[in-house]
N, C-alpha and C positions, 0 to 999 in steps of 0.2 A: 118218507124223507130218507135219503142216505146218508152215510157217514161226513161225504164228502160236503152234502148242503148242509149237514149239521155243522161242521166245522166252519164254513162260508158265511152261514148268514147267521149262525148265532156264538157270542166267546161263549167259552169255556166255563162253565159253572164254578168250580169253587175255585179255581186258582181269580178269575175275572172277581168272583166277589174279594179275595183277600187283595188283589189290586187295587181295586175300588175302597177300600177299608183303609192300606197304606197308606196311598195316595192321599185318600180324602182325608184320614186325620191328622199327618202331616203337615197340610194346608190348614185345617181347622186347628191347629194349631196355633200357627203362624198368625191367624185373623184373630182367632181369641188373646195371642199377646198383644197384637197390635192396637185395638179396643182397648185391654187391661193399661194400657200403657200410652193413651192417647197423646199427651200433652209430650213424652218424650219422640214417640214416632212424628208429632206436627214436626215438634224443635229436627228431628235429621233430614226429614223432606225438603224445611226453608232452609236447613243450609249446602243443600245439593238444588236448592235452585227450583224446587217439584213446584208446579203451578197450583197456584189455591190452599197450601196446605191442609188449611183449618176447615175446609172444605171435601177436598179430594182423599185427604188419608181416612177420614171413618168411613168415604162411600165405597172406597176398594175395598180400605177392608171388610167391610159389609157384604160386599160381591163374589170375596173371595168366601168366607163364614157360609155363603149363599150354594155358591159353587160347590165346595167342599162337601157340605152335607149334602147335596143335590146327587153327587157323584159317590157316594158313599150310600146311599140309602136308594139309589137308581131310580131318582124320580127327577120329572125334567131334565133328562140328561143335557139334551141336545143346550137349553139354556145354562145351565150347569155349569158343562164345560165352556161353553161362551164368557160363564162370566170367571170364570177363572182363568183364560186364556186374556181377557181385558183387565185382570189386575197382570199376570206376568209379564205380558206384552209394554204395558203401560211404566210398568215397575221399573224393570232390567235393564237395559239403560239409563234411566233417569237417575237409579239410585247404586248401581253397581257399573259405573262408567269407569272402569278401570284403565280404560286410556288416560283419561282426565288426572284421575288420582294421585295424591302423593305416595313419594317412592316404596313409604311404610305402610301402604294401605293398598299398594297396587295390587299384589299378589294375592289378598285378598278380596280385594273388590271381582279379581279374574274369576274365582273358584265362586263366588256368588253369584256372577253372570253366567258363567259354564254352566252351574245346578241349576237354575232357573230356565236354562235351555231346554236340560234335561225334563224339567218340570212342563215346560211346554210341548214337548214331543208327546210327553204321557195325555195333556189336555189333547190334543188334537189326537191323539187314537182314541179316545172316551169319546169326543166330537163325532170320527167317524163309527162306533159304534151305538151311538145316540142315532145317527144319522138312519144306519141301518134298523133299527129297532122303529124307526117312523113307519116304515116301508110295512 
């Protein structure tokens, strides 16, 4: 194998793991407050409108907790980032609609949906390198 397919078909060893560590505990984060804190995450979902709350907010977060450590520990990637990619997706908009927003919450709501972007570009390279690792 050369240096060239090394680099093509497989990341980078340890910077890929400390990706996958940030990444993933940052998120695992995020899910373990969300759980820790269920009855206040229902209460901000029903009042941004989010369908099912009492429903919908533990199975995200559950998906994200799922993801997270999936993408952290490189097992079921390709599902992994799927299911982390179906909470952001699902999320960012519905809860950081900062068009919608009042004027005191706009600019914040921006910098939520921006990061969340950011958080998505990261799932979809772990996606594509889940992908590659099928192969």
């Amino acid at each position: 194998m050369t240096d060239e397919e090394t680099t093509d078909e497989r990341p980078c060893g340890r910077v890929f793991l400390l990706a996958r560590l940030v990444f993933g505990s940052v998120l695992a984060f995020s899910a373990i407050d969300n759980l820790r804190n269920l009855d206040e995450k229902i209460e901000y979902a029903e009042s941004n409108n989010a369908p099912n709350p009492e429903q919908t907010v533990p199975f995200v977060s559950g998906a994200l907790l799922f993801g997270s450590v999936g993408i952290m520990l490189w097992r079921l990637p390709r599902l992994a980032a799927i299911s982390v990619l179906t909470f952001l997706v699902g999320v960012t908009p519905t809860m950081h609609d900062f068009w919608a927003a009042d004027e005191d919450q706009k600019e914040a709501q921006m910098v939520h949906f921006i990061k969340n972007l950011g958080l998505i570009g990261g799932a979809l390279a772990f996606l594509a390198h889940g992908e590659r690792d099928r192969r």
